[in-house]
Structures are given as structure tokens and as C-alpha cells.
C-alpha positions in Angstrom: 209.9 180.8 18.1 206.2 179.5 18.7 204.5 181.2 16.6 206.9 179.7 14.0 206.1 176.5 14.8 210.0 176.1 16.3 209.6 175.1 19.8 210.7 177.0 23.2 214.5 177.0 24.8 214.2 175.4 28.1 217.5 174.9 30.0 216.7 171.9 32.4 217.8 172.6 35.7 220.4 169.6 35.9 222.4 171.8 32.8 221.7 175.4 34.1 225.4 175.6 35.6 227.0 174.4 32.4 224.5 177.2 30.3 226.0 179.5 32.8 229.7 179.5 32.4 228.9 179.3 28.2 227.0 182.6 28.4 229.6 184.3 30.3 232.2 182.6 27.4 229.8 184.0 24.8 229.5 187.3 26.7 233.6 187.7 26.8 234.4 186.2 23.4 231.3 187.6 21.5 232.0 183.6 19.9 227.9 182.1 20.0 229.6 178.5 18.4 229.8 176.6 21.5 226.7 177.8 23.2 224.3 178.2 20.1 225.3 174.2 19.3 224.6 173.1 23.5 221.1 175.0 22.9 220.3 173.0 19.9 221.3 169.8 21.6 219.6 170.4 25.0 217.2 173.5 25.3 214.8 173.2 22.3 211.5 172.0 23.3 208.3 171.1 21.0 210.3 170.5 17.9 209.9 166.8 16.1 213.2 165.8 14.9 
């Protein structure tokens, strides 16, 4: 993602139980909606919006 000028994912610590429970939901349901949209909200750092 750096080298394509897109930022890094950093979960801050204050979400990291939330990103938890939403990989295991990804992990069981193979369904990346939910988690690939809280990602784009919260973990994308370095990207001007």
C-alpha cells in the first residue's frame, strides 16, 4: 500500500476489540463487507481525503 502512495492500516488500540470480533465474523462468513468498510473508516493512515 506504500509504495502506492495508499497509506498503512493501523487499528488504534481503543478499536482493536471491535477489529477482533469482525475478523472472526469475516473468518466464519467468508463476508469482508462489514470489516473491509470499519478498515476504511478507522485503520487507513497517510491517505489525504
Amino acid at each position: 500500500m506504500i509504495s502506492n502512495g495508499c497509506g498503512i492500516l493501523s487499528v488504534p488500540i481503543e478499536l482493536q476489540p471491535t477489529f477482533t470480533k469482525m475478523l472472526i465474523e469475516f473468518y466464519e462468513s467468508n463476508d469482508m463487507s462489514e470489516i473491509k468498510q470499519f478498515l476504511y473508516e478507522n485503520c487507513i493512515d497517510g491517505i489525504a481525503f
